[in-house]
PDB file of N, CA, C, O and CB in Angstrom:
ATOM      1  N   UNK A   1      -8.896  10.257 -14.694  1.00  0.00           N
ATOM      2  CA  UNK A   1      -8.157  10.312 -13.447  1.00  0.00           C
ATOM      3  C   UNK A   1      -7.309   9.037 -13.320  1.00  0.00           C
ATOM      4  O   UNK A   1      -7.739   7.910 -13.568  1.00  0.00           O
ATOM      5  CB  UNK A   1      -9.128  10.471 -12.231  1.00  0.00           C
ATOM      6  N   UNK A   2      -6.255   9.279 -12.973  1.00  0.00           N
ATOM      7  CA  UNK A   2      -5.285   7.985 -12.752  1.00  0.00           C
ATOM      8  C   UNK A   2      -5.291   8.288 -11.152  1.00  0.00           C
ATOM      9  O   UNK A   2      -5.368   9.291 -10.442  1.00  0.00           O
ATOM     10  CB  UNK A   2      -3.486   7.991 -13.659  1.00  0.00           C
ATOM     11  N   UNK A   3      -5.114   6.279 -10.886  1.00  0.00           N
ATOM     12  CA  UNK A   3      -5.798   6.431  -8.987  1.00  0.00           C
ATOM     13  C   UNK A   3      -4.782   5.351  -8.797  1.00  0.00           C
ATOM     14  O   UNK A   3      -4.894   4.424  -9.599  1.00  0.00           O
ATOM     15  CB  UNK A   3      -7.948   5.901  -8.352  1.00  0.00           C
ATOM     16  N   UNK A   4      -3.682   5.241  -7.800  1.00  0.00           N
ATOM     17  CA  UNK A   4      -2.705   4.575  -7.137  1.00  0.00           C
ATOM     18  C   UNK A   4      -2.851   4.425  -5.820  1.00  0.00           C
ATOM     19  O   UNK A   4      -3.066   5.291  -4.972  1.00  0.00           O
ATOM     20  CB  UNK A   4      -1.617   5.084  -7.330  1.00  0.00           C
ATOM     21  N   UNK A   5      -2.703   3.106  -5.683  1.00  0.00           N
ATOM     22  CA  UNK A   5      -3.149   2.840  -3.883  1.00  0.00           C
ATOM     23  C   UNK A   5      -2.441   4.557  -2.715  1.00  0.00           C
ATOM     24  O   UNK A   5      -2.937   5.229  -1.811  1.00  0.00           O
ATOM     25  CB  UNK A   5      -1.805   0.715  -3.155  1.00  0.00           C
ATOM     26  N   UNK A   6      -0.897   4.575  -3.588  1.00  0.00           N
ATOM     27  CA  UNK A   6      -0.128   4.816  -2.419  1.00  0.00           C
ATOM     28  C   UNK A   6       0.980   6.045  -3.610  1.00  0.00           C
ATOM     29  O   UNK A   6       1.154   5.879  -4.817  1.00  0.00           O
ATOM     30  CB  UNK A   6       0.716   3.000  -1.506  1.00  0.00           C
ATOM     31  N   UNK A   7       1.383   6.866  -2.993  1.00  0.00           N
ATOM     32  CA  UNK A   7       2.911   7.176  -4.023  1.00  0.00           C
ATOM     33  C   UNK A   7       3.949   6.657  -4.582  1.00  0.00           C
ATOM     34  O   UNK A   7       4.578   6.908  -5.609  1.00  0.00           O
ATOM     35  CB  UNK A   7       3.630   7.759  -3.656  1.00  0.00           C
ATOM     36  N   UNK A   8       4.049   5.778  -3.626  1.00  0.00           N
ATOM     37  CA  UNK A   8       4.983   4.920  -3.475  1.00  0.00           C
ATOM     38  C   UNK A   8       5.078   3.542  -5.103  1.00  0.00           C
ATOM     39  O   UNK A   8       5.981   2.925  -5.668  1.00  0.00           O
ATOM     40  CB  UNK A   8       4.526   4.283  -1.807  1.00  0.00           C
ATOM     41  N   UNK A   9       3.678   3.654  -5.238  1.00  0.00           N
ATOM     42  CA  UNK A   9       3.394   2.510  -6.062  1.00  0.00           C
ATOM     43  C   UNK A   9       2.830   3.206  -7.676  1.00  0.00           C
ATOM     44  O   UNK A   9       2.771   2.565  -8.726  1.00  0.00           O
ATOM     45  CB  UNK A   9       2.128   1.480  -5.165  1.00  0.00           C
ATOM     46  N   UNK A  10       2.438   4.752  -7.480  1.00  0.00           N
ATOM     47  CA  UNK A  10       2.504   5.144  -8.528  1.00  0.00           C
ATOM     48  C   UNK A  10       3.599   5.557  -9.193  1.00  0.00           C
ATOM     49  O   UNK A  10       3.526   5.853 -10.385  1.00  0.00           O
ATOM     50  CB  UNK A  10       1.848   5.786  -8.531  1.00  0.00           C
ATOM     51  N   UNK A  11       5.200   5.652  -8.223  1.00  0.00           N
ATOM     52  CA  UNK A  11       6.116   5.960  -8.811  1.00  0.00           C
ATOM     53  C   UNK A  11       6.565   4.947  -8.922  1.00  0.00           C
ATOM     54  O   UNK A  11       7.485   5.161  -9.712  1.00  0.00           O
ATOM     55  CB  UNK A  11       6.761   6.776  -8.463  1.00  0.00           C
ATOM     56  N   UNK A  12       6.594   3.355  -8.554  1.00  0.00           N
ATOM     57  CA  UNK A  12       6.546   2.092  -9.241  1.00  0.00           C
ATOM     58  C   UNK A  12       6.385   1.700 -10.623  1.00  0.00           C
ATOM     59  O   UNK A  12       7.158   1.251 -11.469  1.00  0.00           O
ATOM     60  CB  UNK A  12       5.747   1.560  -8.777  1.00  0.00           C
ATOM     61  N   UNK A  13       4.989   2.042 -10.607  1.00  0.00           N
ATOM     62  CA  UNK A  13       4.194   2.273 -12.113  1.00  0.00           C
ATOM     63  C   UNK A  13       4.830   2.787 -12.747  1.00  0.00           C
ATOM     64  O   UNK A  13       5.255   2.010 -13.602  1.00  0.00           O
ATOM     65  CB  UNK A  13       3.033   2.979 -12.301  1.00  0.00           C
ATOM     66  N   UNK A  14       5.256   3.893 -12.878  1.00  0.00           N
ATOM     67  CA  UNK A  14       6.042   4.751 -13.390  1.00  0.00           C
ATOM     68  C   UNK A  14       7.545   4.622 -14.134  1.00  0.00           C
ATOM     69  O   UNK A  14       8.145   4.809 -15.193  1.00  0.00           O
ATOM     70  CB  UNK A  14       6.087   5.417 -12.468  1.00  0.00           C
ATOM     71  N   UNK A  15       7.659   4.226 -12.957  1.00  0.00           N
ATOM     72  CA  UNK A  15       9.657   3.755 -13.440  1.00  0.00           C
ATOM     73  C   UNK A  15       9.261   2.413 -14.395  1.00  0.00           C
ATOM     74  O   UNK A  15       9.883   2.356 -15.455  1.00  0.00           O
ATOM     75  CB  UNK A  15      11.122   2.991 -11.528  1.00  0.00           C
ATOM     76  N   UNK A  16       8.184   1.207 -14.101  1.00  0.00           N
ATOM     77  CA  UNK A  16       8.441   0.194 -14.720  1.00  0.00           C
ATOM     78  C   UNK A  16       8.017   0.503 -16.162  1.00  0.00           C
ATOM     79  O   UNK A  16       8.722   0.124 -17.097  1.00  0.00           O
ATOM     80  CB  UNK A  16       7.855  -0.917 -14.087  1.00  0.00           C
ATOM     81  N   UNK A  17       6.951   1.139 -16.347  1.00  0.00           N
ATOM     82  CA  UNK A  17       6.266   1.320 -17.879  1.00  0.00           C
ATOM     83  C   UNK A  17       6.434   2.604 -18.495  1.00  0.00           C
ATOM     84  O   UNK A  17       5.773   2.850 -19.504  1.00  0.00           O
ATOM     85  CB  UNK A  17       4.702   1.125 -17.886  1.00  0.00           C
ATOM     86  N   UNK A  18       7.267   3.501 -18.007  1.00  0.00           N
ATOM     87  CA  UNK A  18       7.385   4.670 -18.521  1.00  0.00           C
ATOM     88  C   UNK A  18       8.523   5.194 -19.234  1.00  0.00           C
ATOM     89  O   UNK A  18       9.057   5.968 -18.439  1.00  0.00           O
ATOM     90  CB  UNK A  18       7.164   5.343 -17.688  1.00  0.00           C
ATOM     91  N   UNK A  19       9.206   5.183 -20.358  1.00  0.00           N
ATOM     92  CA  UNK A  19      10.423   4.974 -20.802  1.00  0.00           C
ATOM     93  C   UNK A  19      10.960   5.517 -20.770  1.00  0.00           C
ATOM     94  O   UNK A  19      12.083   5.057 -20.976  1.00  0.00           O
ATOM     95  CB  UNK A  19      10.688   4.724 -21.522  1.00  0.00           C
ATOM     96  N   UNK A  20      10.921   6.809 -20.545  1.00  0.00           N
ATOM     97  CA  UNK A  20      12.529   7.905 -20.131  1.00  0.00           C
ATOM     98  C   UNK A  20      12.186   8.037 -18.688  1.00  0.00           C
ATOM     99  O   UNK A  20      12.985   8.848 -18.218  1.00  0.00           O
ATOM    100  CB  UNK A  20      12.738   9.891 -21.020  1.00  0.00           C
ATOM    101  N   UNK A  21      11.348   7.606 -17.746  1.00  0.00           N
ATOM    102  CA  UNK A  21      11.616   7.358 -16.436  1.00  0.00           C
ATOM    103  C   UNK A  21      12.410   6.669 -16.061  1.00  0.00           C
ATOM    104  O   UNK A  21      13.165   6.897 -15.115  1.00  0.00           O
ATOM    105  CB  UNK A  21      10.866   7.042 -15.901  1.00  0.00           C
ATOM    106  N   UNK A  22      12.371   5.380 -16.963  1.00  0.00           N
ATOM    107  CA  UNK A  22      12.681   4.213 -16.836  1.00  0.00           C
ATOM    108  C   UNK A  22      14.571   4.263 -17.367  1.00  0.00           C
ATOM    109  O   UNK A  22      15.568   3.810 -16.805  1.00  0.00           O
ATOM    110  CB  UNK A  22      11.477   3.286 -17.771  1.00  0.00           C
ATOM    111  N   UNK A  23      14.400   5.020 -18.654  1.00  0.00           N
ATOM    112  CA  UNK A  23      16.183   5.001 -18.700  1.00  0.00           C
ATOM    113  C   UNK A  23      16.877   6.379 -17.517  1.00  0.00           C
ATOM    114  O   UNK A  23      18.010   6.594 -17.086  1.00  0.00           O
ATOM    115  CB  UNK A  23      16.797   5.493 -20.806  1.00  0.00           C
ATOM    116  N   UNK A  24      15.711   6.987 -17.350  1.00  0.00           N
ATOM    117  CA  UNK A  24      16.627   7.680 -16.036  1.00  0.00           C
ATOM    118  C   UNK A  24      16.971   7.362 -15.392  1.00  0.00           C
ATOM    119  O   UNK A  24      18.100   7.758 -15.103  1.00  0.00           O
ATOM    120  CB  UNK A  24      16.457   8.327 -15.330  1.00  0.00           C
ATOM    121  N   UNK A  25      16.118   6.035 -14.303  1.00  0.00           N
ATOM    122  CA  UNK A  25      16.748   5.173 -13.236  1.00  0.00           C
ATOM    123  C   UNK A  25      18.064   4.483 -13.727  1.00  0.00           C
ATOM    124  O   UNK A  25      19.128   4.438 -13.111  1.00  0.00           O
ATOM    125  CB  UNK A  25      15.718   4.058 -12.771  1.00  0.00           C
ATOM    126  N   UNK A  26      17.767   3.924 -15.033  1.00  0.00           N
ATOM    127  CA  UNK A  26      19.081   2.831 -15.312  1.00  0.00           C
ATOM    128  C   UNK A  26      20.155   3.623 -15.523  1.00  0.00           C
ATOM    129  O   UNK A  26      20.852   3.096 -14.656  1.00  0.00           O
ATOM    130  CB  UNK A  26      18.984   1.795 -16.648  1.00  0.00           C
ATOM    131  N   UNK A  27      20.740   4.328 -15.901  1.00  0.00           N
ATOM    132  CA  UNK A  27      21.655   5.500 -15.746  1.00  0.00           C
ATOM    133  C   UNK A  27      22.417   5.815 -14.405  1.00  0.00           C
ATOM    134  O   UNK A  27      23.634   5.963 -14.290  1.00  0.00           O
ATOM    135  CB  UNK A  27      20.876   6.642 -16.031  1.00  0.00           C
ATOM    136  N   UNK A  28      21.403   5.893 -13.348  1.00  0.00           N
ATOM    137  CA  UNK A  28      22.062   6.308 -12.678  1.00  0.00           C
ATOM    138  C   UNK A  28      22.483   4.959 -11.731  1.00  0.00           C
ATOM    139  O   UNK A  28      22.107   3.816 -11.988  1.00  0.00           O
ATOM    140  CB  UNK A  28      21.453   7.472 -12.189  1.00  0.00           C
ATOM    141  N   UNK A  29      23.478   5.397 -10.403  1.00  0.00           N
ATOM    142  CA  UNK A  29      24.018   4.220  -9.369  1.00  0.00           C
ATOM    143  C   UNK A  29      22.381   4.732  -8.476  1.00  0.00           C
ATOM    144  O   UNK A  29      21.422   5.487  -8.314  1.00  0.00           O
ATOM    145  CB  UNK A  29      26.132   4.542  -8.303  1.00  0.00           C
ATOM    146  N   UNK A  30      23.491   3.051  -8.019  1.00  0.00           N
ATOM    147  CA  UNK A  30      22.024   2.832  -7.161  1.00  0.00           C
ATOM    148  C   UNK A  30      22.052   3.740  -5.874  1.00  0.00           C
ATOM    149  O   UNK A  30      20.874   3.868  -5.541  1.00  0.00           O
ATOM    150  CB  UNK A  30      21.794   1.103  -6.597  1.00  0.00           C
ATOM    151  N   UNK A  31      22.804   4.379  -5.064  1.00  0.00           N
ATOM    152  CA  UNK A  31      21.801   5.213  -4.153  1.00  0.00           C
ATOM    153  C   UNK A  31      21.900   6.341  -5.341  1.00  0.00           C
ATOM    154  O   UNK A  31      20.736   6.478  -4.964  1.00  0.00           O
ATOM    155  CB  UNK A  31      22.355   5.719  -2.286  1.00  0.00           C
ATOM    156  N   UNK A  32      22.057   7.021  -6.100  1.00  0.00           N
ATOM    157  CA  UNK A  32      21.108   8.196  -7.052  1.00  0.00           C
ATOM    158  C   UNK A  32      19.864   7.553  -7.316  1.00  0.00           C
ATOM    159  O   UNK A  32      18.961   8.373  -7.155  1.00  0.00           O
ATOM    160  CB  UNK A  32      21.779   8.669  -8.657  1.00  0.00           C
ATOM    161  N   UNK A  33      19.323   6.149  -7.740  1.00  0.00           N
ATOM    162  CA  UNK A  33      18.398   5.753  -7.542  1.00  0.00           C
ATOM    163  C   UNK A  33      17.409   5.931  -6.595  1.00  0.00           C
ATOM    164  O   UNK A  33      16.227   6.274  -6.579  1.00  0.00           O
ATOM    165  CB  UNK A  33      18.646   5.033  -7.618  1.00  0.00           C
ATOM    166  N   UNK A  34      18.175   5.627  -5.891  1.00  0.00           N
ATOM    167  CA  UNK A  34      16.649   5.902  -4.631  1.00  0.00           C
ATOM    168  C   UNK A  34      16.984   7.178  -3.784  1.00  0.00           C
ATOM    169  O   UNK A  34      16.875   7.085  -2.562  1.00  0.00           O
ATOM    170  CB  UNK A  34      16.401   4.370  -3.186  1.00  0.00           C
ATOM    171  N   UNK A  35      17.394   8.392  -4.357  1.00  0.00           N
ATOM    172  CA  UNK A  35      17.254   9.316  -4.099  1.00  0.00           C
ATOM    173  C   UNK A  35      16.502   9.484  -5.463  1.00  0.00           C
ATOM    174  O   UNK A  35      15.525   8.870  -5.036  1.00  0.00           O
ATOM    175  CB  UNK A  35      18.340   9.974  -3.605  1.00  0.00           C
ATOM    176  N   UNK A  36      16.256   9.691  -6.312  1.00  0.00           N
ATOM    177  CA  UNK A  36      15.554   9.957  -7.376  1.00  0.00           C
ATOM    178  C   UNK A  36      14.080   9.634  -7.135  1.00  0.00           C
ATOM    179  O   UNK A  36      13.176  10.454  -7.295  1.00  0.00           O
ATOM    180  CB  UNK A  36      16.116   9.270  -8.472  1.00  0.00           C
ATOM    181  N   UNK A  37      13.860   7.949  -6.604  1.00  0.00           N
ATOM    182  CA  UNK A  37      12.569   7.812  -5.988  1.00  0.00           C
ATOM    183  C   UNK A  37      12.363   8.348  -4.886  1.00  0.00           C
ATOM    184  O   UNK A  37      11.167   8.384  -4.596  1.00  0.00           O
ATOM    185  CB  UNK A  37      12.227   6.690  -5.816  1.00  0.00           C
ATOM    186  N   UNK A  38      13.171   8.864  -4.011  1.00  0.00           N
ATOM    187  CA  UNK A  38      12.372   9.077  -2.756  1.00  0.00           C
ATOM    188  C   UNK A  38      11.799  11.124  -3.156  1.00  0.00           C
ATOM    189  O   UNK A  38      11.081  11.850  -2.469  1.00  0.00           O
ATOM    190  CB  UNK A  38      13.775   8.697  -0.946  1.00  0.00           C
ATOM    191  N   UNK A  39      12.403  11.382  -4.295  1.00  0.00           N
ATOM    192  CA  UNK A  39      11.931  12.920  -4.646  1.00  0.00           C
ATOM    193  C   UNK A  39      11.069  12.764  -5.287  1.00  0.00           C
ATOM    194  O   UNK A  39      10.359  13.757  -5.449  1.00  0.00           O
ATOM    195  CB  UNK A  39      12.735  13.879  -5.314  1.00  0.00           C
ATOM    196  N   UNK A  40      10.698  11.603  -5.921  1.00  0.00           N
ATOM    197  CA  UNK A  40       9.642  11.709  -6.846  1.00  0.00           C
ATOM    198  C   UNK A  40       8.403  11.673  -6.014  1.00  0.00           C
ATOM    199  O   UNK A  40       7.415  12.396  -6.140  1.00  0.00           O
ATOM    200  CB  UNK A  40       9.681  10.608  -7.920  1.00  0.00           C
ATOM    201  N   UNK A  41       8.693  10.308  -4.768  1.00  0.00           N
ATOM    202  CA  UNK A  41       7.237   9.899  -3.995  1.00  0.00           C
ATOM    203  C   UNK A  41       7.075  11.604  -3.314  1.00  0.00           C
ATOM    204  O   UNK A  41       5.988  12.158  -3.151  1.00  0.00           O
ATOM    205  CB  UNK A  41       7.427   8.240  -2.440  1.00  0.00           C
ATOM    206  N   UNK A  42       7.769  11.921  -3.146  1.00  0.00           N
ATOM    207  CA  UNK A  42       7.776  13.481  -2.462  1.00  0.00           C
ATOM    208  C   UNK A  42       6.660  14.326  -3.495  1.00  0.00           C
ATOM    209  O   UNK A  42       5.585  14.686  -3.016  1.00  0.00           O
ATOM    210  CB  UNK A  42       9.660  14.350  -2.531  1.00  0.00           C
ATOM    211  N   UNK A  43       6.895  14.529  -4.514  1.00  0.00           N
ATOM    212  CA  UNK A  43       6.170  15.089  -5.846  1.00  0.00           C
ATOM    213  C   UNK A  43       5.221  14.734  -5.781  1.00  0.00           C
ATOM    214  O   UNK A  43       4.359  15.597  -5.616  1.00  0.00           O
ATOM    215  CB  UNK A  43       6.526  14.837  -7.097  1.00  0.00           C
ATOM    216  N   UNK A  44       4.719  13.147  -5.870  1.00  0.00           N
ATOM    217  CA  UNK A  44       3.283  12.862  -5.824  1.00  0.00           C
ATOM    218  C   UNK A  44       2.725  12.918  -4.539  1.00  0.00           C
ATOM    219  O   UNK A  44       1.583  13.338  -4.355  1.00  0.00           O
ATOM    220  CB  UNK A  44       2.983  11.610  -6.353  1.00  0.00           C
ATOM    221  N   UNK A  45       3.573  12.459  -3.493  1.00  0.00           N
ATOM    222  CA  UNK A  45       2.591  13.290  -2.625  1.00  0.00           C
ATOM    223  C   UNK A  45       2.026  14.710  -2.467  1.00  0.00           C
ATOM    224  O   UNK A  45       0.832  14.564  -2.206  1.00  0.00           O
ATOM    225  CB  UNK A  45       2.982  13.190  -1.678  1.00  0.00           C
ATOM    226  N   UNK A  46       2.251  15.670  -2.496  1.00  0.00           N
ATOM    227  CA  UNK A  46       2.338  17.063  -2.868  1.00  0.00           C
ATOM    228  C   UNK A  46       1.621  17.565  -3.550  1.00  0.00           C
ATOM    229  O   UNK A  46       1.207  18.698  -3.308  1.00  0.00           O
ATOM    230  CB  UNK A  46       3.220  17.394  -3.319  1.00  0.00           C
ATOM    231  N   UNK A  47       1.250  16.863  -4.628  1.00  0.00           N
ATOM    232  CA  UNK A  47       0.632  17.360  -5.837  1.00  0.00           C
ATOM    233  C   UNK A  47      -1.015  16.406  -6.059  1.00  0.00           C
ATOM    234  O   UNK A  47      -1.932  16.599  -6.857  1.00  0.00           O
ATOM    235  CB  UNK A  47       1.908  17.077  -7.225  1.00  0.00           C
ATOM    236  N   UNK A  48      -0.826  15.300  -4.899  1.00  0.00           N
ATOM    237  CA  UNK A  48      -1.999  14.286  -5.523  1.00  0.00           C
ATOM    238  C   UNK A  48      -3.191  15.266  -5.021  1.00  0.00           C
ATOM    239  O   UNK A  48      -3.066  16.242  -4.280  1.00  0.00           O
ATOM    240  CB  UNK A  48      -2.080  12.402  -4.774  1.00  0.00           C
ATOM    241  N   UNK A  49      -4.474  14.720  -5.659  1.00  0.00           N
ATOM    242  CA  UNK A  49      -5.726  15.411  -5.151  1.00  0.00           C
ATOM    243  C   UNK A  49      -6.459  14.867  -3.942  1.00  0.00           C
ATOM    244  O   UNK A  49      -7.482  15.359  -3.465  1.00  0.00           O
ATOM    245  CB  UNK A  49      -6.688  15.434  -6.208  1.00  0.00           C
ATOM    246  N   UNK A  50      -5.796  13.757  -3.488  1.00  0.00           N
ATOM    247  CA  UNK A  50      -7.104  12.726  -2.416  1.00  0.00           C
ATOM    248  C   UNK A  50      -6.315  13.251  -1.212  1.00  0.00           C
ATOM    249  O   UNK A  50      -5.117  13.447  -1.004  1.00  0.00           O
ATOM    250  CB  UNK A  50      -7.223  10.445  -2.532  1.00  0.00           C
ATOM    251  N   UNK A  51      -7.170  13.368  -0.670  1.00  0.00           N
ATOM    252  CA  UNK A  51      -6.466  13.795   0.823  1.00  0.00           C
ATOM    253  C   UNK A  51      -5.978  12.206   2.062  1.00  0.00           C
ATOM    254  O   UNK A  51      -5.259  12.359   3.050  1.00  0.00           O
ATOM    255  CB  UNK A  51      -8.021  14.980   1.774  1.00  0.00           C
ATOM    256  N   UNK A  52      -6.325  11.423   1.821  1.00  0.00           N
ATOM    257  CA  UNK A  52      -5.716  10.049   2.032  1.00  0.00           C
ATOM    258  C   UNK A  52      -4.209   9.639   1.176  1.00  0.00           C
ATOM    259  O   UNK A  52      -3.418  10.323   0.527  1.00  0.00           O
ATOM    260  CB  UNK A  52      -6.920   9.000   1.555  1.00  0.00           C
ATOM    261  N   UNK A  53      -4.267   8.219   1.525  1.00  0.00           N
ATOM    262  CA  UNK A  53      -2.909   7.488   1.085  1.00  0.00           C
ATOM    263  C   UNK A  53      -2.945   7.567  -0.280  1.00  0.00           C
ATOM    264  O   UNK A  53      -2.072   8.027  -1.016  1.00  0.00           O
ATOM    265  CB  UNK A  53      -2.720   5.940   1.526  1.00  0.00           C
ATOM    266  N   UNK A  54      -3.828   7.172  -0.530  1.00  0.00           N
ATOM    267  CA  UNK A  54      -3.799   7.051  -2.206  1.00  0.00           C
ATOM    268  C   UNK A  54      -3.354   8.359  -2.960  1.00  0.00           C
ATOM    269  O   UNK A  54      -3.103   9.463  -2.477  1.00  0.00           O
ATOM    270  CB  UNK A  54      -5.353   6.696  -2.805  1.00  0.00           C
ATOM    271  N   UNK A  55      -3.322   7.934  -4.305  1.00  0.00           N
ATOM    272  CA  UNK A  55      -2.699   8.800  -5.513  1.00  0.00           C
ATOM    273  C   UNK A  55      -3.445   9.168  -6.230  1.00  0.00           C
ATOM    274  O   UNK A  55      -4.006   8.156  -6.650  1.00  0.00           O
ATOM    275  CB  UNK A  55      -1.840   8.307  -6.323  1.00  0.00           C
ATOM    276  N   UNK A  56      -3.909  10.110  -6.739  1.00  0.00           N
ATOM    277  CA  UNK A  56      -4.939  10.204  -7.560  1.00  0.00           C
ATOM    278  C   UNK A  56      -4.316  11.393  -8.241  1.00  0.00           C
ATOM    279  O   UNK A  56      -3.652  12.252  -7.661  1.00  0.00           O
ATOM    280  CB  UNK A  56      -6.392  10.321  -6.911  1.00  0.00           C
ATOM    281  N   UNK A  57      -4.582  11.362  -9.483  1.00  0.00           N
ATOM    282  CA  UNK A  57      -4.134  12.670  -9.767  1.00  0.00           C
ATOM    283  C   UNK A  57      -5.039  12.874 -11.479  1.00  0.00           C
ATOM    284  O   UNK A  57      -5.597  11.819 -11.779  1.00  0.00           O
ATOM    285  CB  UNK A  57      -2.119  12.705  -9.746  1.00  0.00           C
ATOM    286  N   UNK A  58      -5.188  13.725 -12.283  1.00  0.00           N
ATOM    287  CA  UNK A  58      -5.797  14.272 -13.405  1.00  0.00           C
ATOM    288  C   UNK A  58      -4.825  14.093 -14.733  1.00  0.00           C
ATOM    289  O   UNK A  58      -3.719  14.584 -14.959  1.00  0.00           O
ATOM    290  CB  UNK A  58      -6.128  15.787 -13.078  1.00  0.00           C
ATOM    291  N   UNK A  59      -5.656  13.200 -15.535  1.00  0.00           N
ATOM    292  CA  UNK A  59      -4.938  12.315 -16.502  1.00  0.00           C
ATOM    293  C   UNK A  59      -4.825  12.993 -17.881  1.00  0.00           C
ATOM    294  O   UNK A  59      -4.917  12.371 -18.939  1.00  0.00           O
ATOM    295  CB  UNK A  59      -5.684  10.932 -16.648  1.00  0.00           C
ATOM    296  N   UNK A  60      -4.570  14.630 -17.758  1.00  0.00           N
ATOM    297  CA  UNK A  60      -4.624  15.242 -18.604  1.00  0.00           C
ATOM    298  C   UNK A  60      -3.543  15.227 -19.525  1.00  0.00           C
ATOM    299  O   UNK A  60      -2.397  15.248 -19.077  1.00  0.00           O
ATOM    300  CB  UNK A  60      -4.903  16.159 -18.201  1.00  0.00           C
ATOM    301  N   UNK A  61      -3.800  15.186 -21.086  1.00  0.00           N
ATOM    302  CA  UNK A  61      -2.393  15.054 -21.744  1.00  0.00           C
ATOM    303  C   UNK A  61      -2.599  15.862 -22.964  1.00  0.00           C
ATOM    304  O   UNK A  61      -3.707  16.383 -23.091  1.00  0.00           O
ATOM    305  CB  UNK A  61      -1.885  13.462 -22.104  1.00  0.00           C
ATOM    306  N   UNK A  62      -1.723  16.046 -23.866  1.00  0.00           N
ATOM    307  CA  UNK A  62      -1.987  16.640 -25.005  1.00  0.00           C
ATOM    308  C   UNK A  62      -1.683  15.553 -26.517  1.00  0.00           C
ATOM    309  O   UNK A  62      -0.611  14.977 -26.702  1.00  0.00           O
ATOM    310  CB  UNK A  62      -1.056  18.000 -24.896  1.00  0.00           C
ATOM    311  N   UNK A  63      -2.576  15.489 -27.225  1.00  0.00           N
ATOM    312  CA  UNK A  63      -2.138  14.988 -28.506  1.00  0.00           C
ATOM    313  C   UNK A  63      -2.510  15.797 -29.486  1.00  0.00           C
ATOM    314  O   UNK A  63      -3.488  16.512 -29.705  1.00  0.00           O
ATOM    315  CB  UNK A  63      -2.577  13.738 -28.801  1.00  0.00           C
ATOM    316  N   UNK A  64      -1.129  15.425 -30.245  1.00  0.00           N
ATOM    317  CA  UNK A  64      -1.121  16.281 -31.725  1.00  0.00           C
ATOM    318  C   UNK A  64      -1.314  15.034 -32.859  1.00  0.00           C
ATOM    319  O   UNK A  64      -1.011  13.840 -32.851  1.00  0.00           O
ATOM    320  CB  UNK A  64       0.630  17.269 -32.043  1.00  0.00           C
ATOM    321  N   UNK A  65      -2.106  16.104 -34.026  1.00  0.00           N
ATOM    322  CA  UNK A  65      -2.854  14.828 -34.899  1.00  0.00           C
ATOM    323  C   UNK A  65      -1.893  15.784 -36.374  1.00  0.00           C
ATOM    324  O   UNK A  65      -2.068  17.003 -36.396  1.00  0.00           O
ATOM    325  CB  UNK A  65      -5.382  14.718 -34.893  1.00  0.00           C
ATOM    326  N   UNK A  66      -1.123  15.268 -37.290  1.00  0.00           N
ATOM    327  CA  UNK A  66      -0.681  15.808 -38.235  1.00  0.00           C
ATOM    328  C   UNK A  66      -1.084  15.170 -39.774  1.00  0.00           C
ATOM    329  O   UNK A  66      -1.030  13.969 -40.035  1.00  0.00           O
ATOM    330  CB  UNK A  66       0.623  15.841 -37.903  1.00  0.00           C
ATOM    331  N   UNK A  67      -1.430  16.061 -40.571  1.00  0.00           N
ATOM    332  CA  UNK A  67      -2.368  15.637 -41.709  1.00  0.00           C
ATOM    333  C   UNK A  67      -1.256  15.969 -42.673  1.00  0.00           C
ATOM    334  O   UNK A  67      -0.565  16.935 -42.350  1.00  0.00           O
ATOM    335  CB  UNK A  67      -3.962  16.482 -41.928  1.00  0.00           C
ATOM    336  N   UNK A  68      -0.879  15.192 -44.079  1.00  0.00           N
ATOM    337  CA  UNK A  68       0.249  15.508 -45.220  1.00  0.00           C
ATOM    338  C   UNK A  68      -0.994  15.968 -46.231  1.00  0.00           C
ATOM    339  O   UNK A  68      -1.960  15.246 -46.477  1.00  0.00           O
ATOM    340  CB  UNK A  68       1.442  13.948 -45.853  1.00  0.00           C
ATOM    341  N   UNK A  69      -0.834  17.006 -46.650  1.00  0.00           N
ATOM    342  CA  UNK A  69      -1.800  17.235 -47.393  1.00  0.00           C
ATOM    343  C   UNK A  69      -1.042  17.129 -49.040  1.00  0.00           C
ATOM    344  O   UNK A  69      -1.726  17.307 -50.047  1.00  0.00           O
ATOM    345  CB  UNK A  69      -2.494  18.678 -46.882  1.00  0.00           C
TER     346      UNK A  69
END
């Protein structure tokens, strides 16, 4: 489970360490910027599981393992 005080700060997280989040923001002008964040905090709110401020959400991912035989 990944757990964020707030939305606000998991889409923080997000834009700073996440790399095609991250060249999406830089791309665009700055109010597309923060229209971009203010849809995203929208998303995580919406979708988180905690019924409070916080963020919580299910840290499910997929990895692929490839063998050269």
């Amino acid at each position: 489970m990944w757990r964020f005080l707030t939305a606000r700060h998991h889409v923080e997280f997000m834009r700073a360490y996440l790399g095609p989040l991250r060249m999406a923001f830089y791309v665009l002008a700055g109010d597309k910027q923060s229209a971009l964040e203010e849809d995203l905090i929208s998303l995580v709110d919406h979708y988180k599981l905690s019924e409070n401020d916080a963020s919580v959400w299910s840290a499910d991912y997929l990895e692929v393992v490839v063998a050269r035989r």
